[in-house]
Biopython code that builds the backbone (N, CA, C, O; Angstrom):
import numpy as np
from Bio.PDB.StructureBuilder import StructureBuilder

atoms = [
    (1, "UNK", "N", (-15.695, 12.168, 2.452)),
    (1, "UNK", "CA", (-14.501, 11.338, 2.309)),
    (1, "UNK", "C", (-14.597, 10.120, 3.213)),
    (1, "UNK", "O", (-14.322, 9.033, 2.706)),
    (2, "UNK", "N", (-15.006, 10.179, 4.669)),
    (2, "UNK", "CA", (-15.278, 9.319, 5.491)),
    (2, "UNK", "C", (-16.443, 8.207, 5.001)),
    (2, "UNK", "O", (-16.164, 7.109, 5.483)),
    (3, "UNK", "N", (-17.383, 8.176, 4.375)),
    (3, "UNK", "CA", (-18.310, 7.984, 4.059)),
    (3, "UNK", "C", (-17.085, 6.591, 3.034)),
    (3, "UNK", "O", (-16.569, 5.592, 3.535)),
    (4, "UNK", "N", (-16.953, 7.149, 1.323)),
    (4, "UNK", "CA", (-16.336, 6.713, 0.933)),
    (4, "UNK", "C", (-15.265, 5.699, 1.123)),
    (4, "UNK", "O", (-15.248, 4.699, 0.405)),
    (5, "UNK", "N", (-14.216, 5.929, 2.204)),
    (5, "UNK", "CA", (-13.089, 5.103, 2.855)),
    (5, "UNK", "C", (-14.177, 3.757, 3.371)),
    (5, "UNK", "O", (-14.020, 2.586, 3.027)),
    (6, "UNK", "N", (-15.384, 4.318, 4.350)),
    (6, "UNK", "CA", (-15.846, 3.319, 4.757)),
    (6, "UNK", "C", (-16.529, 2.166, 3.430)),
    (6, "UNK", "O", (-16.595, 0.943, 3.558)),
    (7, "UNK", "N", (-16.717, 2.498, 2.915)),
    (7, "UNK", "CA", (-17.616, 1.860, 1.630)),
    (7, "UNK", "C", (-16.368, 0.926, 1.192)),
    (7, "UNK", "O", (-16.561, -0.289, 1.227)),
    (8, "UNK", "N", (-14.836, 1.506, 0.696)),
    (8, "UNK", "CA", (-14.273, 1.032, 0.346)),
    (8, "UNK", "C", (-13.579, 0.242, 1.092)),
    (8, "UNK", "O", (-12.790, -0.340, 0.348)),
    (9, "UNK", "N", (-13.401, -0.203, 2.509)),
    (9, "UNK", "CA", (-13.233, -0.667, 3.244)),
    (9, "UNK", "C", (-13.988, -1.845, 3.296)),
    (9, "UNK", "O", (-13.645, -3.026, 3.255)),
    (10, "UNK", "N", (-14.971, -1.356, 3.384)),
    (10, "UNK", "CA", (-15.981, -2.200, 3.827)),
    (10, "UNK", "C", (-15.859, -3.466, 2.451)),
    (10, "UNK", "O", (-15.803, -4.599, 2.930)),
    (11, "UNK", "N", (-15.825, -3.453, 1.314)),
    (11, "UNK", "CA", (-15.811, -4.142, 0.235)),
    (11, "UNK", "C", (-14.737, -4.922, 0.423)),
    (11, "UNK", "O", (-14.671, -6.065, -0.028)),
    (12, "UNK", "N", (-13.430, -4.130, 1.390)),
    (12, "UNK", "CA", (-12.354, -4.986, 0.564)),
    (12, "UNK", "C", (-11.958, -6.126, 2.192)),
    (12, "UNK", "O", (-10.951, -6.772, 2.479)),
    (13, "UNK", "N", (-13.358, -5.919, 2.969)),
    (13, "UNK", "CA", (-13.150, -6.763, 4.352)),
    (13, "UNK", "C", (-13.261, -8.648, 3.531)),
    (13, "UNK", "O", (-12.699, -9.670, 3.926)),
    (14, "UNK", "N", (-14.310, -8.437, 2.194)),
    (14, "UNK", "CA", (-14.321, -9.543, 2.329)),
    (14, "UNK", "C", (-13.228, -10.448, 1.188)),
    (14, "UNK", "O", (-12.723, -9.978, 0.168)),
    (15, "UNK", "N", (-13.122, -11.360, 1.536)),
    (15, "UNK", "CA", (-12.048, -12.251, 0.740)),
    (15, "UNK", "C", (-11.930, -12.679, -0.521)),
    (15, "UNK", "O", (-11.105, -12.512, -1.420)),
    (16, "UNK", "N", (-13.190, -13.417, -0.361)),
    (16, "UNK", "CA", (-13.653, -13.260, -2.278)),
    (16, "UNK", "C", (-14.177, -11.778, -2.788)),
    (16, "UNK", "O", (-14.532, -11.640, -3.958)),
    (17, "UNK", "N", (-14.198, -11.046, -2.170)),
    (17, "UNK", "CA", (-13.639, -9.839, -3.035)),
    (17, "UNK", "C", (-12.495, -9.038, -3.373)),
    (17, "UNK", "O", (-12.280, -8.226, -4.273)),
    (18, "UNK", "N", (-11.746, -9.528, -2.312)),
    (18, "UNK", "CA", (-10.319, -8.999, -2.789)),
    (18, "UNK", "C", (-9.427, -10.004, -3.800)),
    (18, "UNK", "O", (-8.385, -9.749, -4.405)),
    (19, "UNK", "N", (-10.278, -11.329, -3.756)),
    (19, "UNK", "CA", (-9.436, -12.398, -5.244)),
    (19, "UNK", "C", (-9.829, -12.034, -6.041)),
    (19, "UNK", "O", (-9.079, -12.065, -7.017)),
    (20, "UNK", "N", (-11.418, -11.350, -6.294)),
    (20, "UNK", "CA", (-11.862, -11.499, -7.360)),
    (20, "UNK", "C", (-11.012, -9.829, -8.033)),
    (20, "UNK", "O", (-10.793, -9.656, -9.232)),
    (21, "UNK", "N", (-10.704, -8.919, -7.068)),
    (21, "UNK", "CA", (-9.946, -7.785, -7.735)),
    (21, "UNK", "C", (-8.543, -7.783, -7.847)),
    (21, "UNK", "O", (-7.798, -6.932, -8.332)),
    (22, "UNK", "N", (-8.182, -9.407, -7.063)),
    (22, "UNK", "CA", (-6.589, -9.994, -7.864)),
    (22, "UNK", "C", (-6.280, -10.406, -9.092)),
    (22, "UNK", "O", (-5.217, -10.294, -9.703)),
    (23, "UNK", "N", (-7.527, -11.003, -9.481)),
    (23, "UNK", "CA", (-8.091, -11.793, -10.383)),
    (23, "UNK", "C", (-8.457, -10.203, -11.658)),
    (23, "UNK", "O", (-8.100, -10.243, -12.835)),
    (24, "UNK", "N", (-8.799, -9.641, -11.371)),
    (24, "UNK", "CA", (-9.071, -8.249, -12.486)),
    (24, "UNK", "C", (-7.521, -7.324, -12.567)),
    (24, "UNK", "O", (-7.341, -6.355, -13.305)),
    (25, "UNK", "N", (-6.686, -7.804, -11.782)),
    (25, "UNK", "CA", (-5.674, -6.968, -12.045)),
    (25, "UNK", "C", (-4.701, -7.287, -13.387)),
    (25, "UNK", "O", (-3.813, -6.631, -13.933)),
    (26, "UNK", "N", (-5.327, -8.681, -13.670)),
    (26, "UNK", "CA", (-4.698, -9.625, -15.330)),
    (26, "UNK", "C", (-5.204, -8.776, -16.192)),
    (26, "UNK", "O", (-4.502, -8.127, -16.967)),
    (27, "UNK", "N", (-6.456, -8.705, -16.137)),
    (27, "UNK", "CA", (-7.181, -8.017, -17.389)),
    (27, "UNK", "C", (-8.884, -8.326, -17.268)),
    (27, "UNK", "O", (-9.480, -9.216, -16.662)),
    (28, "UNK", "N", (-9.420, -7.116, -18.174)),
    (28, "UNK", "CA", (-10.591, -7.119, -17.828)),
    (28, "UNK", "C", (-11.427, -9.166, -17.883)),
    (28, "UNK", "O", (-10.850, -10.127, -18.390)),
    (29, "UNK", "N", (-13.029, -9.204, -17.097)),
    (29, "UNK", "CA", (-13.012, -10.752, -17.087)),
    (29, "UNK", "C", (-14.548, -10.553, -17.519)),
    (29, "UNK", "O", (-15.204, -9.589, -17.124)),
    (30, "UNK", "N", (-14.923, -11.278, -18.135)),
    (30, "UNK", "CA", (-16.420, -11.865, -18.029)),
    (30, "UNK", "C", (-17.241, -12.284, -16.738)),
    (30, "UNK", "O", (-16.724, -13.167, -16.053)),
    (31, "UNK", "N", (-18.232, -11.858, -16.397)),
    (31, "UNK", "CA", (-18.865, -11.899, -14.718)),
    (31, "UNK", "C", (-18.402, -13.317, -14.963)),
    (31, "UNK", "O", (-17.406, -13.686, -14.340)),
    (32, "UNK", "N", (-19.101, -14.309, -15.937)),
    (32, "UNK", "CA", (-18.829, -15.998, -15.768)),
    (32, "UNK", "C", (-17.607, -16.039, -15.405)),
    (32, "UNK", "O", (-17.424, -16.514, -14.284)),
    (33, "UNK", "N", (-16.613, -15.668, -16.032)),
    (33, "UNK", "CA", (-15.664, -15.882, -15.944)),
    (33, "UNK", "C", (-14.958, -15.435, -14.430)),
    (33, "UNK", "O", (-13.934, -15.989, -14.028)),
    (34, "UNK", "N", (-15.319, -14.876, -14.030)),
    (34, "UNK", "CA", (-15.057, -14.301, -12.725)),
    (34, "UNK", "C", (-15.643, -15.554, -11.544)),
    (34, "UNK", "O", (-14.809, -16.212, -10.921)),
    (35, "UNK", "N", (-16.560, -15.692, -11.417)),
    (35, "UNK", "CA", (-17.154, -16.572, -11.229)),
    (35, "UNK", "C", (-16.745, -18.139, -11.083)),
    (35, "UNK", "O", (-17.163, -18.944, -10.251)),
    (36, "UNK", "N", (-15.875, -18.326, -12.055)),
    (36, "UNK", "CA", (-15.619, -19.973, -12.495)),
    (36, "UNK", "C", (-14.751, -20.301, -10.998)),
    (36, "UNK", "O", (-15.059, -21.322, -10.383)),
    (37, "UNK", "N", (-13.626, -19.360, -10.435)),
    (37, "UNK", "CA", (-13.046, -20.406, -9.565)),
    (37, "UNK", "C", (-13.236, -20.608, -8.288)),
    (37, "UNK", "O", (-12.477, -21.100, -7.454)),
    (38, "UNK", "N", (-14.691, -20.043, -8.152)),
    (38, "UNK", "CA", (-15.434, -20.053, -6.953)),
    (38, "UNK", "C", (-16.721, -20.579, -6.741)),
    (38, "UNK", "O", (-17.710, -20.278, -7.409)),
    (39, "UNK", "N", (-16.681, -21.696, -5.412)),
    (39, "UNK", "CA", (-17.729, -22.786, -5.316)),
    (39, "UNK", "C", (-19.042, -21.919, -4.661)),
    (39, "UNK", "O", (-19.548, -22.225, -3.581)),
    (40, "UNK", "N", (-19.464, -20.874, -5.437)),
    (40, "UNK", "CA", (-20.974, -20.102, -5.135)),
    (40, "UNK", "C", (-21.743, -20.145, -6.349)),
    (40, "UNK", "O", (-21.311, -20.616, -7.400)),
    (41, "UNK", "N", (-22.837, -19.670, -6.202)),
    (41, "UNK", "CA", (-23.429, -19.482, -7.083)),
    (41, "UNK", "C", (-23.369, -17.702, -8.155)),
    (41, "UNK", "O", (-23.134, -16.526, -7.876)),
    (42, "UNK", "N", (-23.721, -18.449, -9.346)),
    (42, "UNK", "CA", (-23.775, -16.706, -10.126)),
    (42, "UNK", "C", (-24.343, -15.476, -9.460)),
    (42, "UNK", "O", (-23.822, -14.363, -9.389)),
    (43, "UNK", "N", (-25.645, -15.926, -8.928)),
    (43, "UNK", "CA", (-25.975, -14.870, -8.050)),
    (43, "UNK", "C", (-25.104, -14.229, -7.218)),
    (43, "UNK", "O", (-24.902, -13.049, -7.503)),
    (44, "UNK", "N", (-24.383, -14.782, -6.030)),
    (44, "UNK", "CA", (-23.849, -14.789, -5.525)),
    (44, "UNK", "C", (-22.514, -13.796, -5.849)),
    (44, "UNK", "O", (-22.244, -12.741, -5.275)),
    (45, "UNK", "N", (-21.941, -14.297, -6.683)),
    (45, "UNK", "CA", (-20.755, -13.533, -7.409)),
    (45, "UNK", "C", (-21.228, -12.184, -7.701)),
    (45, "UNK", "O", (-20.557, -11.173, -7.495)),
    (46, "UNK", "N", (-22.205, -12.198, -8.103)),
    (46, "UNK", "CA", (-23.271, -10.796, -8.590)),
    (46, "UNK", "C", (-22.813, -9.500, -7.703)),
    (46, "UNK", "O", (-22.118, -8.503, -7.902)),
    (47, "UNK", "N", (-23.722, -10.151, -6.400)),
    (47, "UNK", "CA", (-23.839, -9.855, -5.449)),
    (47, "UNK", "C", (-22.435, -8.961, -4.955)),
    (47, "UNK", "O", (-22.384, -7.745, -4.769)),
    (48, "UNK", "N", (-21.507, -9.796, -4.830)),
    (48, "UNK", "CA", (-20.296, -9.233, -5.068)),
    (48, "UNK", "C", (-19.536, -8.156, -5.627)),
    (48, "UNK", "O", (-18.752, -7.264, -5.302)),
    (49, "UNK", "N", (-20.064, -8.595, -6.514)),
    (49, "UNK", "CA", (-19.535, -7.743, -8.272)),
    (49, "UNK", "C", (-20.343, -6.383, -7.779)),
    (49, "UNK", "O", (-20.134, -5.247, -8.206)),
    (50, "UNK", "N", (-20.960, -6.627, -7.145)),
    (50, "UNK", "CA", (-22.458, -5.362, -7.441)),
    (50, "UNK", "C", (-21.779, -4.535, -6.075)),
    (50, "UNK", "O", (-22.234, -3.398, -5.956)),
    (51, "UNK", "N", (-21.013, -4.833, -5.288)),
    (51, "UNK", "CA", (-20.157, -4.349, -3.633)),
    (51, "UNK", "C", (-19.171, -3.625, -4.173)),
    (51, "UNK", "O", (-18.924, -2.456, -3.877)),
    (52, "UNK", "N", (-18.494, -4.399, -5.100)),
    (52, "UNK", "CA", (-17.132, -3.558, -5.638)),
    (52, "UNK", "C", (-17.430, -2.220, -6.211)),
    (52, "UNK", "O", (-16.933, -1.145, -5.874)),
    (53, "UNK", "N", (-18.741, -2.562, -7.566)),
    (53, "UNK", "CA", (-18.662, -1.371, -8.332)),
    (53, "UNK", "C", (-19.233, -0.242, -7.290)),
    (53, "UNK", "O", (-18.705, 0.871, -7.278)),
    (54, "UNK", "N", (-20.414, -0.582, -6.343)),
    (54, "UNK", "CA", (-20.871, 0.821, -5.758)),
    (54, "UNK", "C", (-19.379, 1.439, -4.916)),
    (54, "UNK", "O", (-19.052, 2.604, -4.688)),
    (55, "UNK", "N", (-18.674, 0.138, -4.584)),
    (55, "UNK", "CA", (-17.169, 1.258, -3.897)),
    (55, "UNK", "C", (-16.721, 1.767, -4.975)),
    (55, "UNK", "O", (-16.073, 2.667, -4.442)),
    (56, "UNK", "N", (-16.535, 1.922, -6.143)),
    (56, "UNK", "CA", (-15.496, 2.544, -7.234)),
    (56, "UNK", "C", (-14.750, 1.031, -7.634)),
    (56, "UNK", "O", (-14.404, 0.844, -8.800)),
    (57, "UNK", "N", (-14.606, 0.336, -6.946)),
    (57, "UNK", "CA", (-13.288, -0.405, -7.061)),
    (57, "UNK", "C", (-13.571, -1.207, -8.707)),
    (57, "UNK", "O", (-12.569, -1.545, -9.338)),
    (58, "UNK", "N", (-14.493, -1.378, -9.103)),
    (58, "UNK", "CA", (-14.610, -1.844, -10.512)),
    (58, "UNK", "C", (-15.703, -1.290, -11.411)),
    (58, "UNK", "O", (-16.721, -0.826, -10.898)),
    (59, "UNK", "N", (-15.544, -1.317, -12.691)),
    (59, "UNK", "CA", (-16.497, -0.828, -13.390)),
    (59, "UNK", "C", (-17.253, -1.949, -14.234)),
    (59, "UNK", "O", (-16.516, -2.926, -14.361)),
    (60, "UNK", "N", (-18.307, -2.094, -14.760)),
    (60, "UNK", "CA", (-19.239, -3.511, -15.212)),
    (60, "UNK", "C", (-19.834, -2.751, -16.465)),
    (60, "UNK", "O", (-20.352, -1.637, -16.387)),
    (61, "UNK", "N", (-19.713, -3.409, -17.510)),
    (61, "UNK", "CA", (-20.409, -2.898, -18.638)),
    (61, "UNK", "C", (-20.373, -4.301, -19.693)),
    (61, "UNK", "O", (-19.603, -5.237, -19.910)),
    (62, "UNK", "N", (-21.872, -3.756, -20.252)),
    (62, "UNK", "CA", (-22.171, -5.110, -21.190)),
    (62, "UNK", "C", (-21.867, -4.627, -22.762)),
    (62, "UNK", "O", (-22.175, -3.542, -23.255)),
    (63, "UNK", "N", (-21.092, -5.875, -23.486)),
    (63, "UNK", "CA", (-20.605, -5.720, -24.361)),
    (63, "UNK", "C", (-21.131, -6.714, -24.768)),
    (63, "UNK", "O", (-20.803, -7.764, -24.214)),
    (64, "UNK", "N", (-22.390, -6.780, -26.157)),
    (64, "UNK", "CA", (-22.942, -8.103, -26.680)),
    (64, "UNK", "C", (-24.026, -8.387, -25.707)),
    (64, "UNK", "O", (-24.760, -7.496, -25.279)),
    (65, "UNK", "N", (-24.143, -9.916, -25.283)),
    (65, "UNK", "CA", (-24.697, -10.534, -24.529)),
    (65, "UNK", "C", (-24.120, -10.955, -23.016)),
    (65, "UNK", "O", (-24.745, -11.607, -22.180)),
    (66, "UNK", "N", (-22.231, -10.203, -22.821)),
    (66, "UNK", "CA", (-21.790, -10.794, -21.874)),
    (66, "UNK", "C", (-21.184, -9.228, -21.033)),
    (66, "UNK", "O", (-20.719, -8.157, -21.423)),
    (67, "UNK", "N", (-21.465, -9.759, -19.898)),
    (67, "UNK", "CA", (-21.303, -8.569, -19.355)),
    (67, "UNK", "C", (-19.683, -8.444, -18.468)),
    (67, "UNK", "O", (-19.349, -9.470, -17.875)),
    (68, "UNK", "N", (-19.027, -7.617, -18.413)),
    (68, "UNK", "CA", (-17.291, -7.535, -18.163)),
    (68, "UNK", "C", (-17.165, -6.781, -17.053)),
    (68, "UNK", "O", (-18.003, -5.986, -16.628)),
    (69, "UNK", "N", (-16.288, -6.991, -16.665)),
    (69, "UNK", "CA", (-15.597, -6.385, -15.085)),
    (69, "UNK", "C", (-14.469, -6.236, -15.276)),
    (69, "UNK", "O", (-13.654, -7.119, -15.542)),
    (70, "UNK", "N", (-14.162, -4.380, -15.094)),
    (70, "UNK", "CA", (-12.636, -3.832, -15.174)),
    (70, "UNK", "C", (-12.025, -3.228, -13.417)),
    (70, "UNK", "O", (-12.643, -2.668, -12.511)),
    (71, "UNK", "N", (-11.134, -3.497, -13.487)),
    (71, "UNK", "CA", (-10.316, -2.905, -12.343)),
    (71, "UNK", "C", (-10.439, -1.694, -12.647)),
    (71, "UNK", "O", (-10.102, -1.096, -13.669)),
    (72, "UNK", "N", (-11.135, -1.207, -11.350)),
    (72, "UNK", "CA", (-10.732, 0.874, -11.473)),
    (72, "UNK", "C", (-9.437, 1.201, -11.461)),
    (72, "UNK", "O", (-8.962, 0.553, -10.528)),
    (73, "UNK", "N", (-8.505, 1.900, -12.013)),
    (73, "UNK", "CA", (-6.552, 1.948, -11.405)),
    (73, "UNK", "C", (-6.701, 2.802, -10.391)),
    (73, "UNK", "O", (-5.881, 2.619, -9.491)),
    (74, "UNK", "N", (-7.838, 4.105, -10.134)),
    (74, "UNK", "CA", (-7.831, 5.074, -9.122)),
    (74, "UNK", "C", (-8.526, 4.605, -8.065)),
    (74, "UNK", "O", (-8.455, 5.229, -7.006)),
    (75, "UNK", "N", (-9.114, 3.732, -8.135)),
    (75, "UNK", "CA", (-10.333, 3.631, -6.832)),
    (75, "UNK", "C", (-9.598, 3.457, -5.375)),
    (75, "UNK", "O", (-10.097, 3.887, -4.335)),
    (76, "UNK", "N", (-8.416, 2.807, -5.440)),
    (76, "UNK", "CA", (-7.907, 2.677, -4.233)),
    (76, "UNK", "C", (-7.256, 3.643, -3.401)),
    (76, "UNK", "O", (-7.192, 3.510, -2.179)),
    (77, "UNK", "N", (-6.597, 4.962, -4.254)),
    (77, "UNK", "CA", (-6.237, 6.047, -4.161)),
    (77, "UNK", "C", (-6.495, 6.725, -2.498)),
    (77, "UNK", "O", (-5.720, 6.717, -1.542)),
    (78, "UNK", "N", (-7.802, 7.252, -2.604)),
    (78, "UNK", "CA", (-7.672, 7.359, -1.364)),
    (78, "UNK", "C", (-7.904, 6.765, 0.252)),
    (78, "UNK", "O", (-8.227, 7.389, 1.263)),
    (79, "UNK", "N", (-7.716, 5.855, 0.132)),
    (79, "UNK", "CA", (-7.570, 4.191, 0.818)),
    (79, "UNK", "C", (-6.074, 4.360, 0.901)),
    (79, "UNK", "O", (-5.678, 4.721, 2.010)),
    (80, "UNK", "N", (-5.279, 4.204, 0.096)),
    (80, "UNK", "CA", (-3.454, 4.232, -0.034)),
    (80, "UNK", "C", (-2.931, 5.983, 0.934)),
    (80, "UNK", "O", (-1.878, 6.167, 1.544)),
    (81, "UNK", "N", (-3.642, 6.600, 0.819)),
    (81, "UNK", "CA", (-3.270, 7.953, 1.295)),
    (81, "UNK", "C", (-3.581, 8.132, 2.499)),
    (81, "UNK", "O", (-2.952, 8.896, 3.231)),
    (82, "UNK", "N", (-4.796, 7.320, 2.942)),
    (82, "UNK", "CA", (-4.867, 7.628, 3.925)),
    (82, "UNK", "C", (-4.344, 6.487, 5.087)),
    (82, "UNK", "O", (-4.508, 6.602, 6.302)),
    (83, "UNK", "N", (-3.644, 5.310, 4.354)),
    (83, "UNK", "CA", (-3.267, 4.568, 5.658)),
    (83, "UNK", "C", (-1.597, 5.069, 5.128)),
    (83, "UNK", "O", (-1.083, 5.310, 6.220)),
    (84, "UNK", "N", (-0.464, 5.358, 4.018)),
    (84, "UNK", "CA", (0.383, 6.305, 4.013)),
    (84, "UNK", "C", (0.374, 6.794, 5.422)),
    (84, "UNK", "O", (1.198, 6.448, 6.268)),
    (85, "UNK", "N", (-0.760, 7.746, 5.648)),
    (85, "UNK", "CA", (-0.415, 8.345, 7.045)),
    (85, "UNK", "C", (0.242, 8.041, 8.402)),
    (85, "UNK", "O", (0.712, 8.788, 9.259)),
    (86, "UNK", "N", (0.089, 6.322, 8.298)),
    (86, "UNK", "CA", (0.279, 6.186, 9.308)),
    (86, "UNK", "C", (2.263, 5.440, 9.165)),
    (86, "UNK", "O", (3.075, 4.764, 9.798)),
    (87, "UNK", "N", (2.138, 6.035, 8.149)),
    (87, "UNK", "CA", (3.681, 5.116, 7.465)),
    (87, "UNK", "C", (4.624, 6.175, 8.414)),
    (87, "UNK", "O", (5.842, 6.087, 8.570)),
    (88, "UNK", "N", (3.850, 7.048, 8.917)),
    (88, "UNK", "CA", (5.623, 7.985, 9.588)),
    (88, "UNK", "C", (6.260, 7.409, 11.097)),
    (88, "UNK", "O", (7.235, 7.837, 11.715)),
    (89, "UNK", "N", (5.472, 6.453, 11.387)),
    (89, "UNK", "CA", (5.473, 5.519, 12.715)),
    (89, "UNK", "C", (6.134, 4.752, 12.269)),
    (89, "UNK", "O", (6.271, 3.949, 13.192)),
    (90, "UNK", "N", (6.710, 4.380, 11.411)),
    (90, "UNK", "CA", (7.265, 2.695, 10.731)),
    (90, "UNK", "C", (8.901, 2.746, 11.455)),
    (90, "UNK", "O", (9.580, 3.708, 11.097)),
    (91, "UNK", "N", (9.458, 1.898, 12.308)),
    (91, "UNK", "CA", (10.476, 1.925, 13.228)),
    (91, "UNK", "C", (11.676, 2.001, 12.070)),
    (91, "UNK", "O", (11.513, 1.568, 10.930)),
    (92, "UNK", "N", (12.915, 2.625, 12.548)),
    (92, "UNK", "CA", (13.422, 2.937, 11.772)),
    (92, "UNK", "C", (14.920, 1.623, 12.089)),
    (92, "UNK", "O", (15.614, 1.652, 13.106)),
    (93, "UNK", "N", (15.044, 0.901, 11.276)),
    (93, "UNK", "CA", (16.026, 0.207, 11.122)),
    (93, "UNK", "C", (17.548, 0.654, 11.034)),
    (93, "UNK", "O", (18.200, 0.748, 9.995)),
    (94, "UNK", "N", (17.990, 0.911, 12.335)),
    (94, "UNK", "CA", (19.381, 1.511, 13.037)),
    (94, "UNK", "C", (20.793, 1.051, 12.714)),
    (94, "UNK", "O", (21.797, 1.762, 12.652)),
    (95, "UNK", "N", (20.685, -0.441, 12.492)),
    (95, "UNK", "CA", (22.042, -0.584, 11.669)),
    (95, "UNK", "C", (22.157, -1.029, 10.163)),
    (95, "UNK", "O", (23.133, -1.421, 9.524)),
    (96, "UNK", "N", (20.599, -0.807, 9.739)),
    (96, "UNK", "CA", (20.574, -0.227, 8.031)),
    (96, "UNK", "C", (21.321, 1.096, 7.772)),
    (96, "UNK", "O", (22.055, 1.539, 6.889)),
    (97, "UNK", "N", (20.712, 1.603, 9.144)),
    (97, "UNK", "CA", (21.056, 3.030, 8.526)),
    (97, "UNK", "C", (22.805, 3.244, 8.987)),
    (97, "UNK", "O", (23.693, 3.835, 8.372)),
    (98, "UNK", "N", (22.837, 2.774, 9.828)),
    (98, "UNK", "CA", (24.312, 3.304, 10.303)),
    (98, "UNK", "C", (25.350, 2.126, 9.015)),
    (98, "UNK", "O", (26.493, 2.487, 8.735)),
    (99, "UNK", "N", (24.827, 0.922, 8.429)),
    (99, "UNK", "CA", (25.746, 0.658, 7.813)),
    (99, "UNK", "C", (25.718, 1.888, 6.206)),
    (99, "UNK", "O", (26.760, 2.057, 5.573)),
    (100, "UNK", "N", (24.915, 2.322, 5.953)),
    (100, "UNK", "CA", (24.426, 3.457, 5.038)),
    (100, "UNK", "C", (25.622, 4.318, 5.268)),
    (100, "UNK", "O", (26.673, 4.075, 4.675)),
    (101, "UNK", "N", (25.503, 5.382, 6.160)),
    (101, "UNK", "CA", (26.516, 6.068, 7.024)),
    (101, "UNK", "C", (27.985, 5.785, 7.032)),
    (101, "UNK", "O", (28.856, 6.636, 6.857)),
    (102, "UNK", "N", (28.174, 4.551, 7.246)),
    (102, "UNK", "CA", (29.440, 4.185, 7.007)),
    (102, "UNK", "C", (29.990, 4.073, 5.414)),
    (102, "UNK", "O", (31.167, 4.213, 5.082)),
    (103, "UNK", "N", (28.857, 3.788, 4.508)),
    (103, "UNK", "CA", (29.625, 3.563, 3.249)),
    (103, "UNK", "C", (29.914, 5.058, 2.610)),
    (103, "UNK", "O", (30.861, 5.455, 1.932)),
    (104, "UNK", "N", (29.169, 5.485, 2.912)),
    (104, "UNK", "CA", (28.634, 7.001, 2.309)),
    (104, "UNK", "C", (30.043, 8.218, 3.005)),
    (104, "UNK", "O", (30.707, 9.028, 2.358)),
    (105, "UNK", "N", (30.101, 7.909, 4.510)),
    (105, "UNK", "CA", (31.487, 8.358, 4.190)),
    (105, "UNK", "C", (32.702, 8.134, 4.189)),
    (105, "UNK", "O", (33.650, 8.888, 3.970)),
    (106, "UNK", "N", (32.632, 6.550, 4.563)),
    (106, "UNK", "CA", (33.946, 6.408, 3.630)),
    (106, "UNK", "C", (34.184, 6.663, 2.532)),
    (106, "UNK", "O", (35.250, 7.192, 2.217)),
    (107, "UNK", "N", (33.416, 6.407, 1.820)),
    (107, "UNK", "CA", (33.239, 7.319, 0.098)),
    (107, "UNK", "C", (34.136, 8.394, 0.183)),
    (107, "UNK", "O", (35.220, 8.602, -0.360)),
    (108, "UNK", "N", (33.326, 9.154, 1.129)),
    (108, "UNK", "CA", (33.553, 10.898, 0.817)),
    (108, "UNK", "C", (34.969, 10.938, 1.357)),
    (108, "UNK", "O", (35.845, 11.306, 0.573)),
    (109, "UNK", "N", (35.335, 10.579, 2.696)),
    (109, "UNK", "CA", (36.580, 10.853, 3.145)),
    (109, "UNK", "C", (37.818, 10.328, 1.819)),
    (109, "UNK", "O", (37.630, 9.410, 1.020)),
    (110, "UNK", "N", (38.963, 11.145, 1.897)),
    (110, "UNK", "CA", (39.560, 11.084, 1.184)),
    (110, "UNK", "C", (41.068, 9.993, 2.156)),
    (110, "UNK", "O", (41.475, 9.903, 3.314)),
    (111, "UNK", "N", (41.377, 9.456, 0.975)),
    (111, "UNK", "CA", (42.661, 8.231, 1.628)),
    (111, "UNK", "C", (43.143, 8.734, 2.398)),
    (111, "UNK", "O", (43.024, 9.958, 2.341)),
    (112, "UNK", "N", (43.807, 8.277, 3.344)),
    (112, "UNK", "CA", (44.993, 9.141, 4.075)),
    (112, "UNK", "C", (46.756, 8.055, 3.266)),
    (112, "UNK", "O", (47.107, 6.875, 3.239)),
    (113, "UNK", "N", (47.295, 9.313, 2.796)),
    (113, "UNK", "CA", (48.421, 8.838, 1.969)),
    (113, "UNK", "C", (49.520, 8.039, 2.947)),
    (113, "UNK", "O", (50.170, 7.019, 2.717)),
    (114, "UNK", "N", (49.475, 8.880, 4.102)),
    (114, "UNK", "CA", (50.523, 8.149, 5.211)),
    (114, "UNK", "C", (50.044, 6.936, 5.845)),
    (114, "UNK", "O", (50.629, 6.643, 6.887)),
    (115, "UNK", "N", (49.203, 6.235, 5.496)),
    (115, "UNK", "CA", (48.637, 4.970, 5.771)),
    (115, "UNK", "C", (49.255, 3.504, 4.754)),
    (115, "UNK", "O", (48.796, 2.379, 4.951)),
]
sb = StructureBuilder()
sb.init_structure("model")
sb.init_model(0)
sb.init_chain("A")
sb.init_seg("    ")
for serial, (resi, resn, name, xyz) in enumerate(atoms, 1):
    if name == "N":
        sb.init_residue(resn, " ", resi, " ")
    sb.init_atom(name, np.array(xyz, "f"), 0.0, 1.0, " ", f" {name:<3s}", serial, name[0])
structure = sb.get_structure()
């Protein structure tokens, strides 16, 4: 599992790889096409392309003469679960909650008629 997180980590340190899997979250793309809004070369993008799929994070298959790049929907999965973990530290916003508290029972309390 450690192994994995790191791989997938490691892919998503760099920048033009996390546009280019912003960029796949529209719909599947043509490598060219992937490619077009970035001042590198095809290789280059390859190169890339070739980081994502060994993490899971995309899948590449040639259809015809042109070859396509899909967003995995699971690959991030356990990446999301395991920083989750650290979500039970998240400070808890005190007069969210106390205005919460207040509506909730005034709700419940019932009128007072002699008022």
């Amino acid at each position: 599992m450690s192994d994995a997180l790191d791989t997938t980590f490691a892919a998503l340190a760099d920048p033009t790889r996390r546009a280019i899997l912003t960029m796949l979250l529209e719909d599947d793309m043509a490598v060219t096409d992937v490619a077009e809004p970035f001042e590198m070369s095809l290789a280059a993008i390859s190169k890339h392309l070739g980081i994502l799929s060994r993490a899971g994070l995309i899948s590449q298959e040639k259809r015809g003469r042109v070859k396509w790049c899909k967003l995995e929907p699971d690959a991030l999965r356990a990446a999301s679960v395991w920083m989750q973990g650290f979500g039970q530290f998240e400070p808890v916003n005190l007069d969210a909650f106390e205005r919460f508290l207040a509506a909730e029972l005034g709700e419940a309390q019932p009128e007072d008629p002699a008022a």
